[in-house]
TORZALO-994031 format. One record per atom (N, C-alpha, C, CB): z, y, x. Coordinates in steps of 0.2 Angstrom, whole numbers, plus 5000, padded with zeros to 4 digits. Each point is the difference from the previous one (the first is absolute). Glycine has a CB too. Layout:
BEGIN
ZYX/...
This chain:
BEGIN
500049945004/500050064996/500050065004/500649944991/499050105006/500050075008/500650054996/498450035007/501949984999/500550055000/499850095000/500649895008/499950114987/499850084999/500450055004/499749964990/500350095015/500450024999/500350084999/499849905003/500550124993/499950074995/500850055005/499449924982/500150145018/500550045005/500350054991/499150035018/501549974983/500650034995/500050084998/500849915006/498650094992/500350084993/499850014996/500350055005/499750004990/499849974995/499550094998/501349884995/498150095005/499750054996/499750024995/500050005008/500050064989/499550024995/499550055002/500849974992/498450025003/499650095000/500250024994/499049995006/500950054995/499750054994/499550034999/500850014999/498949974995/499650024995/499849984993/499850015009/499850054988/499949994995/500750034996/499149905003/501650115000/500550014997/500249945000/499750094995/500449885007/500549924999/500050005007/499649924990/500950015014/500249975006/499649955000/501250035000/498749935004/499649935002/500349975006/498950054997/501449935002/500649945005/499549975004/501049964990/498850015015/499549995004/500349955005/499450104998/500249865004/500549945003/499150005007/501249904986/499150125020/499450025004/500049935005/500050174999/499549784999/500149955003/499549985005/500649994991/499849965016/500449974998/500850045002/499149895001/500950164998/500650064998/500350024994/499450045008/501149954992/500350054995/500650035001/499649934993/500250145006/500350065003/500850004996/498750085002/502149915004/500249994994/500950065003/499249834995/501150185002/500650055001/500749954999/499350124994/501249915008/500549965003/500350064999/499749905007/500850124989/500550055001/500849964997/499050104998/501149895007/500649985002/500650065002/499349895003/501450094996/500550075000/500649965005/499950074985/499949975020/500449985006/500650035001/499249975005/501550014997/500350045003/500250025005/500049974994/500850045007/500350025004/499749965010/501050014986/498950045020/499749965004/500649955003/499050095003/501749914996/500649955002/499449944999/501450064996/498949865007/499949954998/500549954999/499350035004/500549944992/500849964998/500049935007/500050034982/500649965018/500349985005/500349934999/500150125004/500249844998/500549944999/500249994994/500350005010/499250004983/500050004994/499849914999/499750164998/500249805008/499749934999/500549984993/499749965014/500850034986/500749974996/499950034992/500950025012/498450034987/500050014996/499549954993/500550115008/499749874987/499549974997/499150035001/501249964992/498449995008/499350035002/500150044993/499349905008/500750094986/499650054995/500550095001/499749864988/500950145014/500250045002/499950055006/500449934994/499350025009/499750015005/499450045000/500649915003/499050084994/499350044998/500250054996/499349904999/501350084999/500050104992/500250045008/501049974982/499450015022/500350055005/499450025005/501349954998/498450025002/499250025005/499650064995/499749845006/500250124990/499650024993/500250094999/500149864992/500550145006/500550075001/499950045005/500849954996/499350005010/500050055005/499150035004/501449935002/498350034996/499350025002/499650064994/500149875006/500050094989/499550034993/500050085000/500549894991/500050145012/499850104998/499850015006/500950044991/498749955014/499650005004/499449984999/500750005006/499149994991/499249954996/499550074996/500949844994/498750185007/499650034997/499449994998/500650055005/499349984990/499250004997/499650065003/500549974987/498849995017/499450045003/499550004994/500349975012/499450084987/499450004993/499550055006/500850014985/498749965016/499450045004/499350024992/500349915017/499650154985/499550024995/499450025002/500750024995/498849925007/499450045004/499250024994/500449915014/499450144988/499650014994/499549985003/500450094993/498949925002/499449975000/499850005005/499750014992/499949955008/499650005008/500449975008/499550134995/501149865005/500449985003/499949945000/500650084999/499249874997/500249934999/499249975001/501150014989/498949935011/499349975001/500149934995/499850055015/499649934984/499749944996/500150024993/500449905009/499950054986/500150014994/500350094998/500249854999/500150155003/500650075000/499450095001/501349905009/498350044995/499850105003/499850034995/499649995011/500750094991/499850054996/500450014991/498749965008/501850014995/500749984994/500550015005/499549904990/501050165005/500750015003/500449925001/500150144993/500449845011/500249955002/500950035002/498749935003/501850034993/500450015002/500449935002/499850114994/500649885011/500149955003/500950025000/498749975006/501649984996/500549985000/500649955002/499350054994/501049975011/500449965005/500650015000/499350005005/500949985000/501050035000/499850015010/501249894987/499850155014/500149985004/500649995001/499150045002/501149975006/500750005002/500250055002/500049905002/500650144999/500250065001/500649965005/499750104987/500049955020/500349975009/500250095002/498849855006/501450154999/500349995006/499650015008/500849934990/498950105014/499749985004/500450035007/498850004991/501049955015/500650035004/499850075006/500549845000/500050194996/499850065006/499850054998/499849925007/500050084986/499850054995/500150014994/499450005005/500750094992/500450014995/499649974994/500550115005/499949914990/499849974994/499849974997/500150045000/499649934993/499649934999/499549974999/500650014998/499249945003/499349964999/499949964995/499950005011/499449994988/499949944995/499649955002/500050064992/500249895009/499449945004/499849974993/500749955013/498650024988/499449984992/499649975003/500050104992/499549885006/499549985002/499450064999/500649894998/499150105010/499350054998/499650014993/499949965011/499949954987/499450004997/500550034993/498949895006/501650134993/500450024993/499650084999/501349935003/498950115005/499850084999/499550015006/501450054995/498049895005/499550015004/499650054998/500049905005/499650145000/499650074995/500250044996/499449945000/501350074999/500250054997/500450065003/499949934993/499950145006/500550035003/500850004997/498950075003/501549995002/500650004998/499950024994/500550015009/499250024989/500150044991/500049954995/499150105002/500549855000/499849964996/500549935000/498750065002/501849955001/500449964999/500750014998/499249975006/501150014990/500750014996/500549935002/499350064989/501249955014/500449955001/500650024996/499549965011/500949984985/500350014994/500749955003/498950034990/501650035010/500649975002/500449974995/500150085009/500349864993/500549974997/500350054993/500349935013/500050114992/500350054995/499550044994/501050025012/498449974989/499750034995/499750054999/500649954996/499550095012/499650065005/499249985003/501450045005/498250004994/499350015003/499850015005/500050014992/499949985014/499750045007/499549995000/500750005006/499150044998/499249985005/500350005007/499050084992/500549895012/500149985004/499950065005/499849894995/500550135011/499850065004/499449975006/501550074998/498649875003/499450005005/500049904998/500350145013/499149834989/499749965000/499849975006/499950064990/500349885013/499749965005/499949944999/500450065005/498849914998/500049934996/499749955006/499850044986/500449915013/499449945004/499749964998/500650005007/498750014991/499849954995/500049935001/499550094998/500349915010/500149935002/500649954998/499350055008/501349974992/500649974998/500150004993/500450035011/499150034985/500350004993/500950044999/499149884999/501050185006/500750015001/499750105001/500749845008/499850174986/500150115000/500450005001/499450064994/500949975009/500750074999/499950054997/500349995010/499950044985/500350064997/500550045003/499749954991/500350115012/500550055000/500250024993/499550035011/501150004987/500550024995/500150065002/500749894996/499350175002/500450075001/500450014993/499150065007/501149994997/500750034993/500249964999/499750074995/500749885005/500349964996/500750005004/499049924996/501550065003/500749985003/500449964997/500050085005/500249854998/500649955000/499749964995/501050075003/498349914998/499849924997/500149955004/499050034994/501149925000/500349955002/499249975004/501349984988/499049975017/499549975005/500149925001/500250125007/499149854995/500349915001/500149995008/499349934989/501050055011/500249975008/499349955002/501750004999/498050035007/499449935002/500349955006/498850084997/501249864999/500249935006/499449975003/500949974992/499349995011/499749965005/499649954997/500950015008/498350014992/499749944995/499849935007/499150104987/501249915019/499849955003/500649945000/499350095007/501349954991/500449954998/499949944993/500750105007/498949924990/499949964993/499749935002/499850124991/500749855005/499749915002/499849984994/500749965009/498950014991/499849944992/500550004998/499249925001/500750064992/500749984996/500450064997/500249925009/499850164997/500550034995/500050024995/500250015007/500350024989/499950034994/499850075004/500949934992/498650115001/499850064999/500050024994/499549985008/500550094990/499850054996/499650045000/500849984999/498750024995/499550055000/500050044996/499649955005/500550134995/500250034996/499350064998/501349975005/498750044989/499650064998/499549994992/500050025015/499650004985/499650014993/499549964997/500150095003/500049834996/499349995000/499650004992/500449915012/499250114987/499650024993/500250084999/500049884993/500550175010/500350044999/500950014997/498750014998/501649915003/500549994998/500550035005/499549904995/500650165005/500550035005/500749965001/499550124997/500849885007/500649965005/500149934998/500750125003/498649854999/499849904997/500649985008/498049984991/502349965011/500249975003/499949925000/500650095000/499149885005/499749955000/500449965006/498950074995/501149865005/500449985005/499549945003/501250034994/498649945013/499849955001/500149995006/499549994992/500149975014/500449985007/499250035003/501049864999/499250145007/499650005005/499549935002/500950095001/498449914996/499649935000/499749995007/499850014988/500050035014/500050005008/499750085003/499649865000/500550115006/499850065005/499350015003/501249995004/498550074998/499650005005/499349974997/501049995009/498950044984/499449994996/499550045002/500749984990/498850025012/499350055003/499349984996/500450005013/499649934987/499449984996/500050014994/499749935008/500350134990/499850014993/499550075000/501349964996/498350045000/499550065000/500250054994/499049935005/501050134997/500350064997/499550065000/501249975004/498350024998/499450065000/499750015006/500650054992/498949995008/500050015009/500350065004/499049954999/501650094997/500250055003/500549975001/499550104996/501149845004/500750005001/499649915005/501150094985/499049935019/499849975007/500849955006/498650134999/501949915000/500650005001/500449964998/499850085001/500349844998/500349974993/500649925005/498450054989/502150005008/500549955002/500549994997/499850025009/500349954985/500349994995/500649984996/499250005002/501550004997/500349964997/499949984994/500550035006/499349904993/500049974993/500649984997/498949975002/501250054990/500550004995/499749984994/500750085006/499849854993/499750014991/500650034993/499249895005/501050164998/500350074996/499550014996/500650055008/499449954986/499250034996/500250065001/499649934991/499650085009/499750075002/499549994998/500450055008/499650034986/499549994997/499650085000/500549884993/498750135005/499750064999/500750054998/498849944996/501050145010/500750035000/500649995004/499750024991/499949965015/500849965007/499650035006/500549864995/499050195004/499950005008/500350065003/499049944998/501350045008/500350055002/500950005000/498950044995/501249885000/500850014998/500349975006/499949984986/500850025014/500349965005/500149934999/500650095003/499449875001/500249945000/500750015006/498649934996/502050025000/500850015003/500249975002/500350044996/500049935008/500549955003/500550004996/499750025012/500949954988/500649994996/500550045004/499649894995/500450145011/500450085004/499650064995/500149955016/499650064980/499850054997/499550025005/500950024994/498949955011/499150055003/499549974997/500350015012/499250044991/499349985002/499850005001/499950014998/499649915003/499749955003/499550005000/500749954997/499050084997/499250014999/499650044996/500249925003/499250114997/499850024993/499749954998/500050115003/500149884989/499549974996/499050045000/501549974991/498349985011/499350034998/499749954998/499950105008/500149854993/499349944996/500349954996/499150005009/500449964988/500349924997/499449974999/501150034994/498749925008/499749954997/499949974994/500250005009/499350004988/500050004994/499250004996/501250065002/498749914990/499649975000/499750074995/500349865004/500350164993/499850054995/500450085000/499949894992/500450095013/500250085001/500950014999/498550054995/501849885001/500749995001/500249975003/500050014992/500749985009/500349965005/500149935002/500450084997/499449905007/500049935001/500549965003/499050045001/501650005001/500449975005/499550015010/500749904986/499050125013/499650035006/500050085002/499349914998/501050105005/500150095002/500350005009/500550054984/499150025017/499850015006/500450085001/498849915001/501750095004/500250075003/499850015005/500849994996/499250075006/500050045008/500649985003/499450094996/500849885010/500749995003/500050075003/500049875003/500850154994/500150055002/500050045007/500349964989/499849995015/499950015009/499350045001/500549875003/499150094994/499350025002/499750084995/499949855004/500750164992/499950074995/500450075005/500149924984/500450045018/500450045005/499650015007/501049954994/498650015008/499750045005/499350024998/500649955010/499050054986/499550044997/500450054999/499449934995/501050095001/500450074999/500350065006/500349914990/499850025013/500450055006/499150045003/501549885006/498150084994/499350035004/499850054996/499649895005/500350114987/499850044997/500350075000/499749904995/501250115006/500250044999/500050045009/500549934988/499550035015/500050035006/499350025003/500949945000/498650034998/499250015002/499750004996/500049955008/500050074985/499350034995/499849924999/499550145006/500449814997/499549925000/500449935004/498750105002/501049884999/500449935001/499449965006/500749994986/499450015019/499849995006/500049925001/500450125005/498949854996/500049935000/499549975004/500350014990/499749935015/499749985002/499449965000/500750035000/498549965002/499849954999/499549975005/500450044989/499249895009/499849995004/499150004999/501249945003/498850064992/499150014998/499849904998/499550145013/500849844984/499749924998/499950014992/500849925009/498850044991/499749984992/500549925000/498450074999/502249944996/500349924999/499749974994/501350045005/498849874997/499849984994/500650004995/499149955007/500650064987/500850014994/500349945000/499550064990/500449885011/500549935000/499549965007/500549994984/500149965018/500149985006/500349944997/500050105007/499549834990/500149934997/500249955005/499250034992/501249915007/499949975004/499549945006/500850064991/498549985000/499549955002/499750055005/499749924989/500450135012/499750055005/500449985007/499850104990/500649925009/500749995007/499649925003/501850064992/498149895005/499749945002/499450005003/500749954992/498950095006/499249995002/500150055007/499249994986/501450055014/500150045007/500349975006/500150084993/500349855003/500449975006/500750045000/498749975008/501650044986/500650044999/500349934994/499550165003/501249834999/500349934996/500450034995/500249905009/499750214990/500350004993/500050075000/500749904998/499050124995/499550084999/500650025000/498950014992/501350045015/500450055001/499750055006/501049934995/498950125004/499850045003/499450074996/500349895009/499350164994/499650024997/499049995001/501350054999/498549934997/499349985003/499650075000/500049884995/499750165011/499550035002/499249984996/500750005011/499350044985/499250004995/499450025004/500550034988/499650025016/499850075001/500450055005/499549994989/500150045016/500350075004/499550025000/501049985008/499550094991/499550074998/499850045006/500650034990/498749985012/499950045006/500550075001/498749955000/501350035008/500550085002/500650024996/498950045003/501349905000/500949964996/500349995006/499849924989/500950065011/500349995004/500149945001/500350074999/499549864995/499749965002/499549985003/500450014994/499050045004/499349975004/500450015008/498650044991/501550015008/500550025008/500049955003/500750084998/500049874999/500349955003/499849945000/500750074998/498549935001/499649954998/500049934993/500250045013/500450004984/500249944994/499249984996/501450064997/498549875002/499449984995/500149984993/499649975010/499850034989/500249944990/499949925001/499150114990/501749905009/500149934998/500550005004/499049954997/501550075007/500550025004/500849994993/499050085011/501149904992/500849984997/500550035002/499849915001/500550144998/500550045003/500649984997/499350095002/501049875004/500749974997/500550045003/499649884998/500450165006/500650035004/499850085001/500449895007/500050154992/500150075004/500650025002/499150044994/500949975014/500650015004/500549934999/499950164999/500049784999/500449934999/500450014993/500349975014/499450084985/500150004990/499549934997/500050194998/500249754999/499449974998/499950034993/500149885007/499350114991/499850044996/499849974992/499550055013/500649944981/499949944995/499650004998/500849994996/498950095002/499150004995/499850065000/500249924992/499350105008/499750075002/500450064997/498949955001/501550044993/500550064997/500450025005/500149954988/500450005016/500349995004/499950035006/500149934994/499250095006/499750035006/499950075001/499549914999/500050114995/499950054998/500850065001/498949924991/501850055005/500450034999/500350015007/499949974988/500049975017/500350035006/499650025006/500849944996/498550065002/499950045005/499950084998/499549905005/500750114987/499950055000/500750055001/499049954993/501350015007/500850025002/500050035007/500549924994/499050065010/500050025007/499550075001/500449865003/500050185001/499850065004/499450015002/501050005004/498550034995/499250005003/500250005005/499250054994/500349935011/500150005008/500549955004/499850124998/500549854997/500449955003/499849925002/500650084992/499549895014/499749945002/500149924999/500050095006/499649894988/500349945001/499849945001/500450044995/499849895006/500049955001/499449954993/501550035009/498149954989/499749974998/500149925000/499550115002/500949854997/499849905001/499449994995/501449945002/498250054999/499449994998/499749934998/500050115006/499949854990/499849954998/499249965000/500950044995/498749975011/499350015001/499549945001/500550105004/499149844993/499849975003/500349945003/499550085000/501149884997/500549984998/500449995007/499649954988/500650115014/500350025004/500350075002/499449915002/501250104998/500550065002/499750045006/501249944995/498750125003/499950055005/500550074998/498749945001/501550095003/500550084999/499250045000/501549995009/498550074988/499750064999/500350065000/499349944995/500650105009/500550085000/499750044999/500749985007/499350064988/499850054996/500650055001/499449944991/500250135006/500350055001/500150054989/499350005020/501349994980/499850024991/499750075000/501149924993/498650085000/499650065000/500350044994/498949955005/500850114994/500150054993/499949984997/500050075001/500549914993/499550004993/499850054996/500449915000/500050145000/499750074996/499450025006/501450064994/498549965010/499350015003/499649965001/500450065004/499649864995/499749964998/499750024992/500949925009/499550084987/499650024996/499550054998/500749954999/499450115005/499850075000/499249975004/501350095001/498749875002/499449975005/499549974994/500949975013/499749984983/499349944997/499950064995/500449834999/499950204995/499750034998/499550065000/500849944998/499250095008/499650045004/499149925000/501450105010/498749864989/499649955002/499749995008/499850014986/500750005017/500050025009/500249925002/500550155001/
C-alpha cells in the first residue's frame, strides 16, 4: 500500500464568499495550537500515578502553546489555490532563547511560508493577538522563529534533550487539531531517526521522531513533551492514507530546531555543507548483493555533479559511502544530514565501497548556499 505522507495545517481559500477547506496533497496544511506553560520542568514526580502525571505536564505546558494563522493573498499560492486568498493555520511554542531578550515562537515554516509579518496573527493562550515583529525561516528543515515585541511575563516551555528520548517513552502532544484549541494527546515514542520519508522538495533536512500520539490536520508546529514537561519536538507530519491519524506522526527533534535557531538568529540563514552527489532514494538488499556488500547500509552514489567537491575528490556512480570521518553511515538521509552539519571548507575522510572493495576518499565539503546560487545561475 503506498504511504502517504501529509505535512500538518489546516487550510482554507476564499472565494465566492464562502471558505474551501483544502487538503493539498500529498500535503495537508495543518495548525497545532497547543497552550504551554510555565518554562520550570517538573522534576522527581515518577511516584506519581501516570494519568496524574499527564494533567501536571498538560497544566504545565498548555499556556505556552499558540495559534499561528498566516494570510497570503492571491497570487502567492500555486496549483489548485492560485489566484485565491489562502489562509493557513498552525500553532506554535512560546521559548526562551539563550542570550537574548524577550520572546520567540518556534512553528513550522511551511505554516507561515510566503507570508509577511502583517499577514500573520499569532493567538495567545490567554486570548491576546500579535503579530509577529520579525520572521526567520529554514525551509529545508521546515523550522521559523517568530520574534514577540511588547509583550511581558508569558508563560514559556522549557526545551529538553530530544537525544535523550528512547523508544518506548511516554509523550504528549499538545495543540489544535481540526481547530480544537488546547486538544492533549498521549502516546510513546515509536522510533528514532526517521529520514526516509518524502515531504516535498523544499524540506530536504529530515530527522525525525516518530509517535503514535494522534495528530491530526492542525498540529503543525505543536510541541511534542516528555513527561519533565519539555520539548522534544515539533509535530509536523503523519502518515496517512486520508489526511487523519494513523497512529504514524513525525516531529522535528528538538536538538536539531535548537541549532537551526541558534543560526537563524545569529546569522540571518543556516550554513550547511555539501558534497555535489546525486543519491539513490533506497539502498535494497538485492542492490548491496549485486555490489558485493552482505547488507544495504550505507549511501549509494547515482550521479556527481560537475565542479563539486565530489568530482574534486574523484567519487563515482555506483560508489557506496559507508563512512565519513569513522562515522558509519545507514542510508543516504543519514548522509545528507551530516554532511550538511559540517562547516564548508572542512576536510573529510570518505570509506568508500568501490568495486567490491574498500577504498578511503578525502574530500574537502563545499557551500551549499553558493552551491545553489551556482546551479541556479545554470553555471
Amino acid at each position: 500500500m503506498k504511504r502517504i505522507l501529509w505535512l500538518l495545517f489546516v487550510g482554507s481559500c476564499a472565494f465566492g464568499g464562502g471558505l474551501l477547506s483544502v487538503a493539498i496533497a500529498p500535503k495537508l496544511v495543518s495548525m497545532v495550537a497547543a497552550q504551554t506553560g510555565s518554562s520550570a520542568v517538573l522534576r522527581g514526580g515518577d511516584a506519581l500515578p501516570i494519568a496524574d502525571r499527564f494533567e501536571a505536564v498538560a497544566r504545565r505546558v498548555s499556556p505556552a502553546v499558540v495559534s499561528v494563522e498566516a494570510s497570503k493573498p492571491a497570487g502567492q499560492t500555486n496549483g489548485a489555490n492560485k489566484g485565491r486568498a489562502v489562509e493557513e493555520s498552525g500553532s506554535g511554542v512560546v521559548i526562551r532563547a539563550a542570550n537574548r531578550p524577550g520572546y520567540f515562537v518556534l512553528t513550522n515554516n511551511h505554516v507561515i511560508a510566503q507570508a509577511r509579518a502583517e499577514q500573520i496573527s499569532i493567538g495567545l493562550a490567554d486570548g491576546r493577538v500579535l503579530r509577529p515583529a520579525q520572521i526567520w525561516a529554514d525551509p529545508e528543515s521546515d523550522i521559523a522563529v517568530l520574534r514577540l515585541d511588547g509583550v511581558d511575563d508569558l508563560p514559556v516551555a522549557a526545551l529538553g534533550n530530544s537525544d535523550q528520548m528512547r523508544v518506548g517513552q511516554w509523550v504528549l502532544a499538545i495543540g489544535s487539531p481540526f481547530g480544537l484549541n488546547q486538544t492533549v494527546t498521549h502516546g510513546i515514542i515509536s522510533a528514532r531517526e526517521r529520514g526516509q520519508v518524502s515531504l516535498g522538495s523544499t524540506i530536504r533536512i529530515k530527522d525525525f521522531l516518530q509517535t503514535d500520539a494522534a495528530i491530526n490536520p492542525g498540529s503543525s508546529g505543536g510541541p511534542l513533551v516528555n513527561l519533565d514537561g519539555e520539548v522534544i519536538g515539533l509535530n509536523t507530519a503523519i502518515a496517512s492514507q486520508n489526511g487523519g491519524s494513523s497512529g504514524v506522526a513525525f516531529s522535528i527533534p528538538i536538538n536539531l530546531v535548537k541549532r537551526v535557531m541558534q543560526q537563524l538568529l545569529e546569522k540571518g540563514s543556516v550554513s550547511r555543507g555539501y558534497l555535489g552527489v546525486q543519491l539513490a532514494g533506497s539502498f535494497e538488499p538485492a542492490d548491496a548483493l549485486r555490489l558485493g556488500l552482505q547488507k544495504a547500509q550505507g549511501a549509494r552514489v547515482e550521479a556527481i555533479y560537475p565542479d563539486t567537491p565530489a568530482a574534486v575528490a574523484g567519487l563515482r556512480a555506483n560508489d557506496v559511502l559507508l563512512q565519513v570521518d569513522g562515522q558509519a553511515i545507514r542510508n543516504e538521509n543519514q548522509l545528507i544530514n551530516y554532511i550538511s552539519d559540517l562547516s564548508p571548507g572542512q576536510k573529510v575522510r570518505l570509506q568508500v565501497w568501490r568495486e567490491r572493495k574498500m577504498v578511503a576518499v578525502d574530500a574537502t565539503v563545499g557551500d551549499w548556499s553558493q552551491a545553489q546560487s551556482r546551479f541556479r545561475a545554470g553555471r
